[in-house]
C-alpha positions in Angstrom: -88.5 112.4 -42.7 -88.9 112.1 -46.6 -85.8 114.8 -47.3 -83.6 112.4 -44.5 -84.8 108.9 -46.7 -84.1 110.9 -50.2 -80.7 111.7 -48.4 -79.6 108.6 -47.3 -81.3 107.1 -50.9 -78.6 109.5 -52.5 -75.4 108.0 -50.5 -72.9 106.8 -53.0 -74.8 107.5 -56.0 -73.3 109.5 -59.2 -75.2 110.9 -62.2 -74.4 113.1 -65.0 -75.4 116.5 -65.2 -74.3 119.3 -67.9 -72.9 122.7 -67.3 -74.8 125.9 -68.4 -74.8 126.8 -72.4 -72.2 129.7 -71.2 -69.7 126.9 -70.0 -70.0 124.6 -73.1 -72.6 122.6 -71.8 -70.0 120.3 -70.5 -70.7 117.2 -68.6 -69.9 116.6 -65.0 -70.0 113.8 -62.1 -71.9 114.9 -59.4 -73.8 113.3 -57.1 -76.9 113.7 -54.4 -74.6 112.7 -51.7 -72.7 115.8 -52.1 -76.4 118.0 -51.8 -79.6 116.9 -53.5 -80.2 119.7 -55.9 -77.5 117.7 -57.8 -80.7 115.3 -58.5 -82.3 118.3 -60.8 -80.7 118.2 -64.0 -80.5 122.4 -64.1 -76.9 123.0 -62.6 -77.6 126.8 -63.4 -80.1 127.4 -60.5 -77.6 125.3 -58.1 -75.1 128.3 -57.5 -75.5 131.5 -59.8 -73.5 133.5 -58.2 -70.4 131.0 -58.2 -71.3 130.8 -61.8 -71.6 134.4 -62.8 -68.5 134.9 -60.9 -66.8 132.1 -63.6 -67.9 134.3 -66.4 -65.6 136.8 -65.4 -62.7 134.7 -65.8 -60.1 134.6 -68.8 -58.3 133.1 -71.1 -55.4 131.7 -69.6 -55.8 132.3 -66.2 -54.6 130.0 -63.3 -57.4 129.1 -61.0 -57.6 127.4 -57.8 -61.0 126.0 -56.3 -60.1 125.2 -52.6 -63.3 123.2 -51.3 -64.4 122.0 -54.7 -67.3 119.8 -54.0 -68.2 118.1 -57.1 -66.6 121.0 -59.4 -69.3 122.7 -60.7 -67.2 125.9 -60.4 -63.9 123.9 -61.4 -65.1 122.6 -64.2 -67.2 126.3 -65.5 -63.6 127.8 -64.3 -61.6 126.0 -66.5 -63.6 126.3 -69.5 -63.9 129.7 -69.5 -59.6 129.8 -69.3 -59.2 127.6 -71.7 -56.3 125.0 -72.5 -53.7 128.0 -72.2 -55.0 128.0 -68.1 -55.4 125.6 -65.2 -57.3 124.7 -62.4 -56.1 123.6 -59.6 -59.0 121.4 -57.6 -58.4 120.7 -53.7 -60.9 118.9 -52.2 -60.3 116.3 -48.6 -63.2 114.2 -49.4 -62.1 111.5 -51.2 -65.5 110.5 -52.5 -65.8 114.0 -54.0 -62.1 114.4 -55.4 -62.5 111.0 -57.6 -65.9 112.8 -59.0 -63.9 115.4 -59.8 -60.8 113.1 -61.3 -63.9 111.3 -63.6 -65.0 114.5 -64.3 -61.1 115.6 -65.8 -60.8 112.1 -67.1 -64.2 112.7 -69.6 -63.2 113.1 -73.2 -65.3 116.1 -73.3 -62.7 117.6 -70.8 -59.8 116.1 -72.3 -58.7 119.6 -73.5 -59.6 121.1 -70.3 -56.1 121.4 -67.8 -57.9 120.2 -64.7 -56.0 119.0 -61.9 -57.2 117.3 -58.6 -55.9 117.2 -55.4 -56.9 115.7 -52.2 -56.0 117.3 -49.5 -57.6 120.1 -47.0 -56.1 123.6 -46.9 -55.2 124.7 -43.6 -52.6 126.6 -41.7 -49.9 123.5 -41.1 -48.7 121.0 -43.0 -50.0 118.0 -40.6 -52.9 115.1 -40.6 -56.6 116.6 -39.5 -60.0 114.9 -38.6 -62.1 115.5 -41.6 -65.9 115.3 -40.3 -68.2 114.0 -43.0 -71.7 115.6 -42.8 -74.8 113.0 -42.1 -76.7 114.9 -44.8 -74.9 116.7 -47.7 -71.1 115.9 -48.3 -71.3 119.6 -49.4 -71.0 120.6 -45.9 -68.0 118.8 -44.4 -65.7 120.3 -42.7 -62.8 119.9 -40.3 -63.1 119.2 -37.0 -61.3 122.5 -35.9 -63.6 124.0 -37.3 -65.9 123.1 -35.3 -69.2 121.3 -35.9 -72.0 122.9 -38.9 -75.2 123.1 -38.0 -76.3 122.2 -41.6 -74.6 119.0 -41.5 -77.1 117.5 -39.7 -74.5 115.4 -37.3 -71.0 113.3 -38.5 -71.7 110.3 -40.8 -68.3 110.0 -39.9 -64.9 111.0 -39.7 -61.3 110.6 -41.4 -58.4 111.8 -41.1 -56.8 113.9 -44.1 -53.7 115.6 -45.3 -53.6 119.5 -44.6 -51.3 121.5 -46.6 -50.7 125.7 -46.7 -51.7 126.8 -49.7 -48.2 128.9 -49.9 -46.6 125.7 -50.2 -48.5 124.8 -53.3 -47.1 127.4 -55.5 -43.9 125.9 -55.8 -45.8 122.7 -57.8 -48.8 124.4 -59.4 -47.3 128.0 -60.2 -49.3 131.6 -59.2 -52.6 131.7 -59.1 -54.4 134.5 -60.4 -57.8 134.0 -58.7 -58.5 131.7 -55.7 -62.4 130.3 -54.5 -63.0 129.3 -51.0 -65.4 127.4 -49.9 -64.0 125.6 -46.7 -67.6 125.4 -43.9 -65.5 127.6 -41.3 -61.8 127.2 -41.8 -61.5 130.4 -43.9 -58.5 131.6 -40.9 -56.4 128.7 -41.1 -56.5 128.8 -45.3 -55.7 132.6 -45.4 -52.9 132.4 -42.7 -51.4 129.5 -44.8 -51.5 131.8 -47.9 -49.7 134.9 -46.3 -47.1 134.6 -48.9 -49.9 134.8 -51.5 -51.6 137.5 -50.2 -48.6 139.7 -49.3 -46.7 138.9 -52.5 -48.4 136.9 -55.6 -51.8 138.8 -54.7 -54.6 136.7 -56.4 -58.1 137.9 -56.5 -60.2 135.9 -54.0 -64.3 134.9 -53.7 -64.8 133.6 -50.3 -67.5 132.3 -48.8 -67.5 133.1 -45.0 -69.2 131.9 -41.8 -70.7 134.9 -39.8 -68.1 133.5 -36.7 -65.3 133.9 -39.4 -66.9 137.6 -41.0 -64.9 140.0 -38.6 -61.5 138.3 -38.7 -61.4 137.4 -42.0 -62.0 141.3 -43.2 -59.6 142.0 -40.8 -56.8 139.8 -42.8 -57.4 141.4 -46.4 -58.0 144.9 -44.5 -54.0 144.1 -43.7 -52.8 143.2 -46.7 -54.9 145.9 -48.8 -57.6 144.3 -50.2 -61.1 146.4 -51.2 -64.0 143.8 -50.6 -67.3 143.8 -52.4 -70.5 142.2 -52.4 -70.4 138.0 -53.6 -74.0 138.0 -54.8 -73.9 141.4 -56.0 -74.7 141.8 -60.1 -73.2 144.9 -60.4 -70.1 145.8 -58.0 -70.8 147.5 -54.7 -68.0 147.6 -51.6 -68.7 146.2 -48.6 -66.8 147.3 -45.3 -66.9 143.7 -43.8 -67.8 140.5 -45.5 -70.7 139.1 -46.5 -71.6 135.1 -47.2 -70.5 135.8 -50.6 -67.2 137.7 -50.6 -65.1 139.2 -53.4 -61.9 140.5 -52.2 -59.6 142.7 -55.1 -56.3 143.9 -54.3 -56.7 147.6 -53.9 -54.1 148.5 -57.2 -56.5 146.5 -59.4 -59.9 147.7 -57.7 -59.6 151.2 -59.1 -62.7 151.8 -61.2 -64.9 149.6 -59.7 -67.6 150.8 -57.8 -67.4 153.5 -55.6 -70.8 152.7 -53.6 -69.6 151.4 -50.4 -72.2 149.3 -47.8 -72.0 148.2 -44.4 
């Protein structure tokens, strides 16, 4: 009953939080709508894994974040790249993508190379009902995707642009490393990046639904991908994927971690 008020309290509302010491200690727009740790001002203990994976980003890298949220993975992304790099932000909720434009827009980012689009990432270039979750906007998700139990119902729904993410390359250029965090639609983003996966062959840290786990192994198993542990410190390989998946393509996994789990 209190967590449902607090929830509803949090509808709408932005505040400013700062990024970890490792990422500049750069401000942000987040807000409780999106989930409520955003009201704690430590962003570290939000996501440490999505964080630890930023640290092992570099200079003048291009990064996409597809299912950005409020950017705390964005934003640590593009600082550790650097003005030589990019980000490219896709996000459908356009609450959350014009927290991450005011985010870009700061003067403490002005040297970041941020850039925000809102759209979902699917399999088709078409027009999709976008489900907007009654507790945390952090757990939208299309309707194809079916309904999340963490959602706790539909606020609402919209309908949204969906785009392949192949088709992006032609206006934002190769990526080197691509985040996903899409509440069940993992298939229809990897089989609209075929092209990226067969050819351009970015490294890739997924986050995937157990319904999703077997099929979406399945696709990088195809296209030669070696998979390892999301939440792991150190690297160990997994055989199918966890919550937290890293997928490396297999000519620049050499050297890692021979350990392999189940």
């Amino acid at each position: 009953m209190i967590r449902t008020l607090i929830e509803r309290w949090g509808r709408g509302k932005i505040v400013r939080r700062r990024l970890p010491k490792a990422f500049g200690r750069r401000s942000i727009h987040v807000s409780p709508d999106a989930a409520l740790k955003y009201l704690f001002p430590n962003l570290e203990r939000g996501d440490p894994s999505l964080l630890r994976i930023a640290t092992t980003l570099s200079t003048a890298q291009s990064i996409w974040d597809i299912g950005a949220n409020v950017g705390l993975f964005t934003f640590a992304a593009a600082h550790r790249v650097g003005s030589p790099g990019k980000v490219l932000a896709v996000e459908a909720d356009p609450f959350l993508a014009d927290l991450l434009q005011r985010s870009a827009q700061m003067p403490s980012n002005s040297d970041l190379n941020v850039r925000v689009l809102c759209c979902a990432a699917s399999d088709e270039t078409s027009v999709a009902r976008f489900l907007i979750a009654n507790r945390g906007r952090a757990s939208n998700s299309l309707e194809q995707s079916g309904h999340r139990t963490q959602a706790g119902g539909t606020r609402y729904a919209q309908y949204v642009p969906t785009l392949k993410l192949d088709d992006l390359v032609e206006t934002f250029g190769v990526p080197d490393f691509i985040k996903v965090d899409v509440e069940g639609a993992e298939m229809q983003v990897l089989r609209g990046a075929q092209h990226i996966l067969s050819v351009h062959r970015p490294s890739f840290y997924i986050e995937v639904s157990g319904a999703q786990s077997e099929h979406v192994a399945a696709v990088f198993s195809a296209n030669k991908y070696v998979l390892f542990d999301g939440d792991a410190v150190d690297p160990i390989r997994i055989d199918s994927c966890r919550f937290n998946t890293l997928a490396i393509p297999a000519e620049r996994a050499c050297g890692l971690d021979d350990t392999t789990t189940t």
